[in-house]
LUMRO-918601 format. One record per residue (C-alpha): x, y, z. Coordinates in nm, 4 decimals, always signed. Example, Ala and Ser with C-alpha at 12.3 -4.5 7.8 and 13.67 -1.06 7.14 Angstrom:
% residues 2
+----------+----------+----------+
!        u !        v !        w !
+----------+----------+----------+
!  +1.2300 !  -0.4500 !  +0.7800 !
!  +1.3670 !  -0.1060 !  +0.7140 !
+----------+----------+----------+
% end
This chain:
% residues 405
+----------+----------+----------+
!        u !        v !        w !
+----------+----------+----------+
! +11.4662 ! +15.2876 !  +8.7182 !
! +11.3540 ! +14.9690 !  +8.9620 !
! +11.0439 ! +14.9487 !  +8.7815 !
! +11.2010 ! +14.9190 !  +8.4110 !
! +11.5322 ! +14.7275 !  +8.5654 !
! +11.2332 ! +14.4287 !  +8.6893 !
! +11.0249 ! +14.4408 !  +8.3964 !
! +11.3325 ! +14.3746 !  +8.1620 !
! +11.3588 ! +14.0825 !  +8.3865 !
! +11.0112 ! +13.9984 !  +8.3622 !
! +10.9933 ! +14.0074 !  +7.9467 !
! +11.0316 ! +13.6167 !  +7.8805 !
! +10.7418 ! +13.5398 !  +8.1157 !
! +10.5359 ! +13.8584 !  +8.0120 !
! +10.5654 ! +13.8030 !  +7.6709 !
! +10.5021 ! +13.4104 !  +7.6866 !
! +10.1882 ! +13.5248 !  +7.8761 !
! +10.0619 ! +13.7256 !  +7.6297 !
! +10.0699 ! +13.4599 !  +7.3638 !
!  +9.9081 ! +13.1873 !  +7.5503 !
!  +9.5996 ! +13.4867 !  +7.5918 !
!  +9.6527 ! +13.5527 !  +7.2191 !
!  +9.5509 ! +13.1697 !  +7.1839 !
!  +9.2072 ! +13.1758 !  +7.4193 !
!  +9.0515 ! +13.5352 !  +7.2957 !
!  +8.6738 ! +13.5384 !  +7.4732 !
!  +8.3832 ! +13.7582 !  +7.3616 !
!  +8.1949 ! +14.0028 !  +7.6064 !
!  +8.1311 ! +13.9704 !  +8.0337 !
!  +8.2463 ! +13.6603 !  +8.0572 !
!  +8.5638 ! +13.5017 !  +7.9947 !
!  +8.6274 ! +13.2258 !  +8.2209 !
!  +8.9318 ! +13.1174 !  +8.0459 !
!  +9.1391 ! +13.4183 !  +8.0334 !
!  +8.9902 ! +13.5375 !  +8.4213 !
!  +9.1290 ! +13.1742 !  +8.5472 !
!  +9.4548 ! +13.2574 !  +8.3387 !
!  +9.4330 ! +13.5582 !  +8.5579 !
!  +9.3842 ! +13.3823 !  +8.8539 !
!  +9.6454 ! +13.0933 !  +8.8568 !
!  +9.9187 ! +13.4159 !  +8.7148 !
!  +9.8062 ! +13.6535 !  +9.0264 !
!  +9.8046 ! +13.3752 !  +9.2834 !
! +10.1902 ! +13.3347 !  +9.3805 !
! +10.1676 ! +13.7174 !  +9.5066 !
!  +9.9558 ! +13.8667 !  +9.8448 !
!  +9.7255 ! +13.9902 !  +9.6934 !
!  +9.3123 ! +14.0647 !  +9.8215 !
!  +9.1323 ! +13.9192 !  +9.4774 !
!  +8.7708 ! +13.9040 !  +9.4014 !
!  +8.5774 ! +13.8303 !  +9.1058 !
!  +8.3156 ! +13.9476 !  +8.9711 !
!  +7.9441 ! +13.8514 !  +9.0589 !
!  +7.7896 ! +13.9282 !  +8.7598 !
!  +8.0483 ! +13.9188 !  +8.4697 !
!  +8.4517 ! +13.7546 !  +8.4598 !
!  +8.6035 ! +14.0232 !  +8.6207 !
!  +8.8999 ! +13.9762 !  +8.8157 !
!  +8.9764 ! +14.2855 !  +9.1361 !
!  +9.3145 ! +14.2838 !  +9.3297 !
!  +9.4341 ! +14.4828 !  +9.6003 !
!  +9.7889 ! +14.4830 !  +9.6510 !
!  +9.9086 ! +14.6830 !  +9.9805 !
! +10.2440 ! +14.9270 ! +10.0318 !
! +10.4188 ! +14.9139 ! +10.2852 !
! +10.5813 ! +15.2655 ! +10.2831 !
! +10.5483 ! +15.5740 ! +10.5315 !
! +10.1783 ! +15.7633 ! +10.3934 !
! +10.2376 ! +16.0988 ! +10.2396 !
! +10.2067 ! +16.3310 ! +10.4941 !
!  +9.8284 ! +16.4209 ! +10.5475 !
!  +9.7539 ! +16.0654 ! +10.3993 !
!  +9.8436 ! +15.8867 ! +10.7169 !
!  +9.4846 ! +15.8006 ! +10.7979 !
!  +9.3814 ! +15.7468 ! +10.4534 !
!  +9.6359 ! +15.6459 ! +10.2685 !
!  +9.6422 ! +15.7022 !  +9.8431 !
!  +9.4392 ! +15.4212 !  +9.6910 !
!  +9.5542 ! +15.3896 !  +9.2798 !
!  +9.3714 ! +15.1800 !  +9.0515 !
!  +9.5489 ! +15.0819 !  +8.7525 !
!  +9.3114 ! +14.8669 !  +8.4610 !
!  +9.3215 ! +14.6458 !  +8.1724 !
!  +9.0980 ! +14.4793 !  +7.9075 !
!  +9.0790 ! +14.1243 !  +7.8722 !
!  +8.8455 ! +14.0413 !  +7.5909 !
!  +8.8633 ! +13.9914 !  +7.2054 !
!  +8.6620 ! +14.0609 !  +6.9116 !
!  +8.4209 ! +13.8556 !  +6.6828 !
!  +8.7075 ! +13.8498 !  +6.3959 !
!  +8.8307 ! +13.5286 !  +6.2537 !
!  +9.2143 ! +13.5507 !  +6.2645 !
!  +9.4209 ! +13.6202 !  +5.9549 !
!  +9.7896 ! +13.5301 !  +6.0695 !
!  +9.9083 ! +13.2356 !  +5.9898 !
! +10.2535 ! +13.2749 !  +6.0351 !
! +10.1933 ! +13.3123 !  +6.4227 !
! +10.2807 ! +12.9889 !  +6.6167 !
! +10.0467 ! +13.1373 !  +6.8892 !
!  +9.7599 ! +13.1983 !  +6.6645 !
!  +9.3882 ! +13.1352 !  +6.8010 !
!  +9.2688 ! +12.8514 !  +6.8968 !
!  +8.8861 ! +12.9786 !  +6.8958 !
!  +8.7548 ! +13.0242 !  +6.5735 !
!  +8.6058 ! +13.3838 !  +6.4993 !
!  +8.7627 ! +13.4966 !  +6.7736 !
!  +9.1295 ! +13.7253 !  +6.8072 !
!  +9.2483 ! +13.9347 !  +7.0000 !
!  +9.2348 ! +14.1874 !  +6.6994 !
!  +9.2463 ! +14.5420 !  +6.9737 !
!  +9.5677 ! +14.3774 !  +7.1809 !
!  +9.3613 ! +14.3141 !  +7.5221 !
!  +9.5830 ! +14.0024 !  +7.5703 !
!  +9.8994 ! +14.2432 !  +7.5687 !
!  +9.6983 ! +14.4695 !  +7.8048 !
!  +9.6430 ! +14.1924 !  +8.0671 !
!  +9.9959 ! +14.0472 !  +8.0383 !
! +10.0946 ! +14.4298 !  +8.1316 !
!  +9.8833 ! +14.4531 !  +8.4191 !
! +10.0124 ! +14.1061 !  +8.5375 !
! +10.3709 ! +14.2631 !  +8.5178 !
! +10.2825 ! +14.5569 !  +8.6690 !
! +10.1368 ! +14.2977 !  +9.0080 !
! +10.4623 ! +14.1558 !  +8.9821 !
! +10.6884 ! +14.4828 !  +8.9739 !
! +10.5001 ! +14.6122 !  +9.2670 !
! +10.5052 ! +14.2927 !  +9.4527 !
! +10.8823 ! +14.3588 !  +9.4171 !
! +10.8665 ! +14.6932 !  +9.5085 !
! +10.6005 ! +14.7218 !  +9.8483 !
! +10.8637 ! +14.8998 ! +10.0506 !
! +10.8619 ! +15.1908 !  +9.8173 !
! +10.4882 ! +15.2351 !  +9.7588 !
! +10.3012 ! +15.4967 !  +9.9941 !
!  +9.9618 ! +15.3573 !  +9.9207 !
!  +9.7436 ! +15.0764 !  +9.8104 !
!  +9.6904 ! +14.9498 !  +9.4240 !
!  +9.3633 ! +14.8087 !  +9.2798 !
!  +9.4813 ! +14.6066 !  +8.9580 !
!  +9.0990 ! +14.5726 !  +8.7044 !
!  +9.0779 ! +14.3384 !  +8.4959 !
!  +8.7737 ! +14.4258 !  +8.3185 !
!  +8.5774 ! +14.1887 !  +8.0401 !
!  +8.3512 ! +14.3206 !  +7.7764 !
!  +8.5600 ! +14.5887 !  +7.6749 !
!  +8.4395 ! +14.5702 !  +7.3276 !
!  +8.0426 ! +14.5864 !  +7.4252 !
!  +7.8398 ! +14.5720 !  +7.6052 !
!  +8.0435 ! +14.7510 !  +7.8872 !
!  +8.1810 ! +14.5718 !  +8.1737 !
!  +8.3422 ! +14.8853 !  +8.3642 !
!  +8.0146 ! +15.0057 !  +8.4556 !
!  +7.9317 ! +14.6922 !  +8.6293 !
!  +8.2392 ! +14.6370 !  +8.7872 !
!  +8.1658 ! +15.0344 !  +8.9391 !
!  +7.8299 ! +14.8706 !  +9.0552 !
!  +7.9816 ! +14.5848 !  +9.2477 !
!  +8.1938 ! +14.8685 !  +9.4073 !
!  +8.5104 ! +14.8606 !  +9.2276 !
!  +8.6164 ! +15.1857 !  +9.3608 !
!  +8.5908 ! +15.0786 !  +9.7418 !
!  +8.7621 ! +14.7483 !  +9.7216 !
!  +9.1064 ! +14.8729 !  +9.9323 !
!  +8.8646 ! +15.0408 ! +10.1530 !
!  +8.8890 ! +15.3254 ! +10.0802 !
!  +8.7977 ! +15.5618 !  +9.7360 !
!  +9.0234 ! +15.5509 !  +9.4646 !
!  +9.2093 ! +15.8715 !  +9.4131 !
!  +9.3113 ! +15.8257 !  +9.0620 !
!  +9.3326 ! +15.6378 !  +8.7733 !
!  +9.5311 ! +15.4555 !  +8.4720 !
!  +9.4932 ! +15.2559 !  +8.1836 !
!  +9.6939 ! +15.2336 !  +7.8229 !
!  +9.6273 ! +15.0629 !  +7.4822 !
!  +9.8299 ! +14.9046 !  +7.2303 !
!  +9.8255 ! +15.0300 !  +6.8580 !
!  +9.8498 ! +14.7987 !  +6.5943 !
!  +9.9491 ! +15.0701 !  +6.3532 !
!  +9.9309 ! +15.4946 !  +6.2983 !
! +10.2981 ! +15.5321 !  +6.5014 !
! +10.6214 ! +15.3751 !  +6.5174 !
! +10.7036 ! +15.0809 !  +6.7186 !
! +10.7379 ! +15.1839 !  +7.1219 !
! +10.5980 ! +15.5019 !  +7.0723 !
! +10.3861 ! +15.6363 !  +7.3520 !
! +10.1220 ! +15.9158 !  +7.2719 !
!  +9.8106 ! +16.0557 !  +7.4501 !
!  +9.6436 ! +16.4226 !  +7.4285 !
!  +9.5221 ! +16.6520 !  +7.7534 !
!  +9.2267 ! +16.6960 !  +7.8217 !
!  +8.9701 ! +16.4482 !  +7.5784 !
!  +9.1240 ! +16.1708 !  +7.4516 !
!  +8.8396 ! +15.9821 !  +7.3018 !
!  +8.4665 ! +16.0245 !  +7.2155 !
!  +8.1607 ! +15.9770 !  +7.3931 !
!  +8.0222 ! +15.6836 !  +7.1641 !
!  +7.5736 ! +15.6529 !  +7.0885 !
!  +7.4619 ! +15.4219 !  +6.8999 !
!  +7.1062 ! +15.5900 !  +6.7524 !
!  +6.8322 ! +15.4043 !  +6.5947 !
!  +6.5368 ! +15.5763 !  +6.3648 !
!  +6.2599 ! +15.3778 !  +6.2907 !
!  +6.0447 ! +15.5716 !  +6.0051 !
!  +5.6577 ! +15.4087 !  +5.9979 !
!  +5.4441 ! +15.4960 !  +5.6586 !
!  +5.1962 ! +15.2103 !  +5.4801 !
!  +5.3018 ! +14.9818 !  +5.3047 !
!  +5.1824 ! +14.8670 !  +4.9455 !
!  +5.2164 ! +14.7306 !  +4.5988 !
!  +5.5372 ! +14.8988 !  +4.4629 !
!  +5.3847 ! +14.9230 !  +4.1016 !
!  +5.1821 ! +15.1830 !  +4.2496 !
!  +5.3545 ! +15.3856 !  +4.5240 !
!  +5.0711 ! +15.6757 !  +4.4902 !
!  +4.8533 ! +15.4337 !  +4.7295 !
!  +5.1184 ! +15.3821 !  +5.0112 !
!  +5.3297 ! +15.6140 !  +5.2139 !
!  +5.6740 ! +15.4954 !  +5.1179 !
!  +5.9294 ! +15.5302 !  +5.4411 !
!  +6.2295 ! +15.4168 !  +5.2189 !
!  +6.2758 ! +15.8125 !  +5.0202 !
!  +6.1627 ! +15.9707 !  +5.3800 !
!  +6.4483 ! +15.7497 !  +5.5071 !
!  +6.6815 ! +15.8605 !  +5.2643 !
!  +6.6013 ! +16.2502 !  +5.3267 !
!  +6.6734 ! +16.2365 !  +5.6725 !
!  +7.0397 ! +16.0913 !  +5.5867 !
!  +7.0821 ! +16.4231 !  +5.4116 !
!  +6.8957 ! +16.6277 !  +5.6079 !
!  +7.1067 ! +16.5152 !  +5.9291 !
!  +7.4116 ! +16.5703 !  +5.7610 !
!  +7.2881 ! +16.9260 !  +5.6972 !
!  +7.2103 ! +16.9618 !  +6.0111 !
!  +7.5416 ! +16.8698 !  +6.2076 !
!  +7.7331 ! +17.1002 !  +6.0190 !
!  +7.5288 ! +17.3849 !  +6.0289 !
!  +7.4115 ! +17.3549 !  +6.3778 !
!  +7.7411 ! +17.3116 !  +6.5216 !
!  +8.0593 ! +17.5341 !  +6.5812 !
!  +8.3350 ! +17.3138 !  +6.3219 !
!  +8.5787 ! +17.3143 !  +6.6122 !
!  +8.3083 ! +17.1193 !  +6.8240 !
!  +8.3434 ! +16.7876 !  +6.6244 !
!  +8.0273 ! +16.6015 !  +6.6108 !
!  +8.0573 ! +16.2795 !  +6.4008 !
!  +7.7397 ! +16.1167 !  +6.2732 !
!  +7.7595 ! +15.8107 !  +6.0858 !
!  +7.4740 ! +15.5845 !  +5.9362 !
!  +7.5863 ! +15.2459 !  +5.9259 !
!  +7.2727 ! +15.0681 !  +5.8706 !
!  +6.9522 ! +15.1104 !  +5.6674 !
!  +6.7033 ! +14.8344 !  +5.6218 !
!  +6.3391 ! +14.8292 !  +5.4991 !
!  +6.1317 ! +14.5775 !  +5.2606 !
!  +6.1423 ! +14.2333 !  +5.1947 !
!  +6.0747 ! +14.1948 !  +4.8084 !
!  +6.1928 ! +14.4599 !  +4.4899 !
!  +5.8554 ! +14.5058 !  +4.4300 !
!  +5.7086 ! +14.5356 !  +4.7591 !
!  +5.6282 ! +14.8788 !  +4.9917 !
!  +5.6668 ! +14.8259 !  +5.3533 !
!  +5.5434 ! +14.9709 !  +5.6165 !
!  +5.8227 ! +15.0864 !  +5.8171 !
!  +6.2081 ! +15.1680 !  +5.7383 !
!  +6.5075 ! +15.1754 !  +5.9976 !
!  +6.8407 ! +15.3016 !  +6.0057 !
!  +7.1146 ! +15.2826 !  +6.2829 !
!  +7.3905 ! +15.5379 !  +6.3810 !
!  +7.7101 ! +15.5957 !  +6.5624 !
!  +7.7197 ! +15.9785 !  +6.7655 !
!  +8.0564 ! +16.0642 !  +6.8215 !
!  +8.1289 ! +16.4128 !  +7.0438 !
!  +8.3208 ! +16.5438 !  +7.3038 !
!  +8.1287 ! +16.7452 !  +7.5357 !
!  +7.8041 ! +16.6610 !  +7.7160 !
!  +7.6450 ! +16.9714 !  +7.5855 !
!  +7.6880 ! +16.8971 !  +7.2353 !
!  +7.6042 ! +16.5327 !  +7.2754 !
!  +7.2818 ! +16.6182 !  +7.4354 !
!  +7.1861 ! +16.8952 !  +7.1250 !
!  +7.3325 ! +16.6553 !  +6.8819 !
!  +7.0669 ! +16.4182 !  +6.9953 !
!  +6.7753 ! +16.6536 !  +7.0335 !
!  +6.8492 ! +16.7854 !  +6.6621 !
!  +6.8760 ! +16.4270 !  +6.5474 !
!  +6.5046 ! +16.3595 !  +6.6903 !
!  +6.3324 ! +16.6509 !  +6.5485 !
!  +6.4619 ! +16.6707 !  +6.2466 !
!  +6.3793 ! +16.3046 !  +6.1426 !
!  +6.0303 ! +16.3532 !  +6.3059 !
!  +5.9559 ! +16.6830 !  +6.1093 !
!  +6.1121 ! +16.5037 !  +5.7771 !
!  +5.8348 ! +16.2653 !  +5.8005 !
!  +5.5749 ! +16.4542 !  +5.9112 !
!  +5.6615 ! +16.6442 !  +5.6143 !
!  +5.5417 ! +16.2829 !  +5.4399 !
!  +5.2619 ! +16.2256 !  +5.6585 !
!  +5.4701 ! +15.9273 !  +5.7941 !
!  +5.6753 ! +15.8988 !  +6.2007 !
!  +5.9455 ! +15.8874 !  +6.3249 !
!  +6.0847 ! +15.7206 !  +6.6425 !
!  +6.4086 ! +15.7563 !  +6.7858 !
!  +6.5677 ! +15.5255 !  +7.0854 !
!  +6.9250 ! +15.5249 !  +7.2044 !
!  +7.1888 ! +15.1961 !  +7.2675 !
!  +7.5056 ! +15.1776 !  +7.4061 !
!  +7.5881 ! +15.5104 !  +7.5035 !
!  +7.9632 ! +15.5490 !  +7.6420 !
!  +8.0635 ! +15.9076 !  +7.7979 !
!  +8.3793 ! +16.0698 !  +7.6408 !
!  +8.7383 ! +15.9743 !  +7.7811 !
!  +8.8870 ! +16.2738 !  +7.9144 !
!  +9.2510 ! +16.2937 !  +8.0686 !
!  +9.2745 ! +16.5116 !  +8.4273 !
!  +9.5699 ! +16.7394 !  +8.3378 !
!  +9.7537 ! +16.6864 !  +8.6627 !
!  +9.7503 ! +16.2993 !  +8.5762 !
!  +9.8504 ! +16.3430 !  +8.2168 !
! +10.1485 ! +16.5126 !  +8.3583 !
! +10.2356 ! +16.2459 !  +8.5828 !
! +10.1844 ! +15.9933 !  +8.3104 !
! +10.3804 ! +16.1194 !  +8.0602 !
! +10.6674 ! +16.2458 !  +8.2914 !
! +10.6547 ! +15.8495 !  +8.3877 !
! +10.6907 ! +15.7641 !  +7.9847 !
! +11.0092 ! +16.0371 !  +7.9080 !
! +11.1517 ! +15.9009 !  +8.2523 !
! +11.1434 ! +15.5386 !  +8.2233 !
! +11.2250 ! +15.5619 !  +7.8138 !
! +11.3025 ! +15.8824 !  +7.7119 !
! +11.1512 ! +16.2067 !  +7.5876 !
! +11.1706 ! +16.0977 !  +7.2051 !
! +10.9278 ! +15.8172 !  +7.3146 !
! +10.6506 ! +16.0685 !  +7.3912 !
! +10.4396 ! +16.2472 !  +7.1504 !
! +10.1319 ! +16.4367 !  +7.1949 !
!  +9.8176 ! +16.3243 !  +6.9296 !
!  +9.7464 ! +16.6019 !  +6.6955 !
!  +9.3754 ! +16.5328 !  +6.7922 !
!  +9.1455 ! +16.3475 !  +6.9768 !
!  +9.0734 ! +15.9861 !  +6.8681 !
!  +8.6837 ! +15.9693 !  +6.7840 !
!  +8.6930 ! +15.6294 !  +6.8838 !
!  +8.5398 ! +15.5770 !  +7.2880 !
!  +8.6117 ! +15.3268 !  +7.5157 !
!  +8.4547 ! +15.2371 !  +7.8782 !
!  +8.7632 ! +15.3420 !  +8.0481 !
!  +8.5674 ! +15.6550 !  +8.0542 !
!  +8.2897 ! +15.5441 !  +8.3226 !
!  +8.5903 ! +15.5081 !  +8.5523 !
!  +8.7269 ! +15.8572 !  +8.4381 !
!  +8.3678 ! +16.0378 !  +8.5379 !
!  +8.4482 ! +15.9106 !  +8.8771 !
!  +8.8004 ! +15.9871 !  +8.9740 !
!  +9.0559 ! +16.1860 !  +8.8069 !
!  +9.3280 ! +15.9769 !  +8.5649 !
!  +9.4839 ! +15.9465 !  +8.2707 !
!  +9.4782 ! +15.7160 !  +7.9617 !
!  +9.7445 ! +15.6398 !  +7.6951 !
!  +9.8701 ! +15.4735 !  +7.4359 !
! +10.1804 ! +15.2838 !  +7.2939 !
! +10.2207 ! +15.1495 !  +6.9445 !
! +10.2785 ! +14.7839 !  +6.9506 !
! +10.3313 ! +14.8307 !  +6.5176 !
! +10.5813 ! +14.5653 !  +6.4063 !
! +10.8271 ! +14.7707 !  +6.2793 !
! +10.9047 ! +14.6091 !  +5.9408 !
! +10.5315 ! +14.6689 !  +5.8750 !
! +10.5238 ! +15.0437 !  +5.9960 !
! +10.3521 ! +15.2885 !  +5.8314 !
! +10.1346 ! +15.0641 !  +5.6467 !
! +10.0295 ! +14.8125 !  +5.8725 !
!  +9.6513 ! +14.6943 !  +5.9262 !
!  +9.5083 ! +14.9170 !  +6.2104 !
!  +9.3173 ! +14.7701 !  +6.5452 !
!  +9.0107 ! +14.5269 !  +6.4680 !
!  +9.1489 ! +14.4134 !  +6.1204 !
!  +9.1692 ! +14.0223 !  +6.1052 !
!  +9.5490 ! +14.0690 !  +6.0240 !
!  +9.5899 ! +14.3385 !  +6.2923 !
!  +9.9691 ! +14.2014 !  +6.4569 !
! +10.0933 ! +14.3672 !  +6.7455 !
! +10.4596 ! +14.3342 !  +6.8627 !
! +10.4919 ! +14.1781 !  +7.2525 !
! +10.8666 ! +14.3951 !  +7.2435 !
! +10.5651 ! +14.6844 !  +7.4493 !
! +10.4555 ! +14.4232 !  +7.7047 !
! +10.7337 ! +14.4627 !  +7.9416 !
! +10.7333 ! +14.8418 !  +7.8939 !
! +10.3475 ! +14.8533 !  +7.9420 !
! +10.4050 ! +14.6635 !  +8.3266 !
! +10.7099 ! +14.9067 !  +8.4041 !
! +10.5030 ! +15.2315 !  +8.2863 !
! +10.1746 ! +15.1044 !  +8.5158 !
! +10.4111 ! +15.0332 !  +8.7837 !
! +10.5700 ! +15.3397 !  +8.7402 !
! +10.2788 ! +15.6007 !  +8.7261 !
! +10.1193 ! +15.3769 !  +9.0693 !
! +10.4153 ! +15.4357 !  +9.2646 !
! +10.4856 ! +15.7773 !  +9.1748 !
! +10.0762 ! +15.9053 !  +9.2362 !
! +10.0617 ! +15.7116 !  +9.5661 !
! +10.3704 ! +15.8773 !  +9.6691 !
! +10.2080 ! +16.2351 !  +9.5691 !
!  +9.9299 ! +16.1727 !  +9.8279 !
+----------+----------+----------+
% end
């Protein structure tokens, strides 16, 4: 296929791309490094860019210049196509890399910088390839990936409008630094990943001398009952085929060994799948941590942080996704997860708006596969052999959904 055929030509400058991001990995909204990188790679094409007003967020519009489908004459398909651009707060364990970071507790450590040398590709293959596509692309590159969220302000500064006209559907993929075998592509219909809430308990009693804990209301036991209690609670409230993950990462109270405080706090990740359950989850959470310290003549108080909505593929998209993998590379390369992933990503703010799909490819070196460290791991390596077949698959499933209509 012309899409696969260019990117092949494409790999040396792809995958010299991706290591000179690997070198300049930026934390959160803005990245003015890697969105100039951006720039100065997207500016030999005709393109309609933008940036971002209130984070480093790069927008292009590239135009087709094929007949409409029919019905689409007046509108014509709009496709947006996305990838991540930042890194993570990880100080890099590969020394054997002659592209290793240059920014000191900061990598790449999820493979955004393989995601954006993709995307770049994929400008370049349809640059190529106008006369064959039926519609208009909108390439994202979106910062802050890894909190605090940058595709919900890029939706704000009206991301979806910026060919014109709404976007009909849309596309991202990931890298894997481990789990499958090199080049493998996998994805799931239907939910792909989990709506992500980070929940926060504070637990308020009196505070005292801890020689004599009959005088005070302790909140560090009342803390540790709700741990239990919640636990109890999720899997008794909750049908086991409804996975609701509740994990407290955090507990903190006191200052001294032999000193009571006043208050107690822990902090939580949600993890679930439907709306429903993610809205009972949370109620349950609430009451029972208020009743278990009632129960102690002490409060509770509950607050919410970064909440991200679960990921869900559109099945008709998923179809034309994965028909794009098997076509381009085979059907061997395609495999369906066993599961969702419980992990979330803000891919999925996009997904609430217009149908899509997202997937996955496994970037594991091979000689490391199936023990090699996984995503986020300061020795997490990813093999830039998946660049070039990232750009052709983006490519691929844009000119094949604006040609649907």
């Amino acid at each position: 296929m012309r899409t696969r055929e260019i990117a092949e030509e494409l790999r040396p400058e792809l995958v010299a791309l991706r290591r000179e991001l690997h070198q300049i990995p930026e934390l959160g909204l803005h990245l003015p490094l890697t969105q100039q990188k951006v720039l100065d790679e997207l500016a030999g094409l005709d393109l309609e860019v933008t940036t971002g007003e209130s984070l480093s967020s790069v927008v292009a519009v590239l135009r087709g210049r094929a007949p409409a489908p029919a019905g689409r004459e007046q509108t014509r398909p709009v496709v947006l196509l996305r990838g991540d651009m930042d890194g993570l707060p990880v100080t890099e364990d590969l020394a054997h890399l002659d592209y290793e970071s240059t920014h000191h507790g900061q990598m790449h450590a999820c493979g955004h910088d393989l995601h954006t040398a993709a995307l770049i590709g994929a400008a370049r293959i349809l640059d190529r390839l106008r006369d064959e596509l039926a519609g208009d692309v909108v390439l994202m590159f979106q910062p802050a990936e890894e909190g605090p969220g940058g595709a919900e302000p890029m939706l704000a500064e009206g991301l979806l409008e910026a060919a014109g006209r709404p976007v009909d559907a849309a596309y991202a993929m990931h890298v894997s630094s481990a789990e499958f075998p090199l080049r493998q592509w996998y994805s799931y219909p239907g939910p792909i990943m989990a709506a992500a809430d980070t929940v926060h308990l504070e637990v308020t009693g009196r505070g005292g001398h801890g020689s004599q804990p009959h005088l005070s209301l302790d909140p560090v036991p009342v803390l540790c009952e709700i741990v239990l209690a919640l636990q109890t609670m999720l899997s008794r409230s909750f049908d086991p085929f409804d996975t609701v993950v509740l994990t407290i990462g955090r507990i903190a109270a006191g200052t001294k060994d032999n000193i009571i405080g006043d208050t107690g706090e822990l902090s939580a990740t949600l993890r679930t799948f439907r709306a429903e359950t993610r809205e009972l989850a949370l109620a349950n959470i609430e009451r029972v941590a208020q009743h278990v310290a009632a129960a102690h003549g002490q409060t509770a108080r509950m607050w919410t942080t970064e909440a991200y909505p679960a990921t869900i593929n559109n099945l008709a998209e998923y179809d034309l996704a994965r028909q794009a993998v098997e076509d381009l590379f085979g059907t061997e390369r395609y495999v369906d997860r066993p599961a969702p992933e419980m992990g979330s990503e803000d891919m999925s703010f996009v997904l609430n708006k217009v149908p899509g799909a997202y997937f996955f490819v496994s970037a594991c070196p091979a000689q490391d596969y199936p023990n090699a460290p996984t995503n986020h791991s300061p020795r997490a390596e990813f093999d830039d052999v998946v660049v070039p077949d990232a750009a052709a698959w983006y490519a691929e499933v844009a000119l094949r959904r604006a040609a649907q209509g």
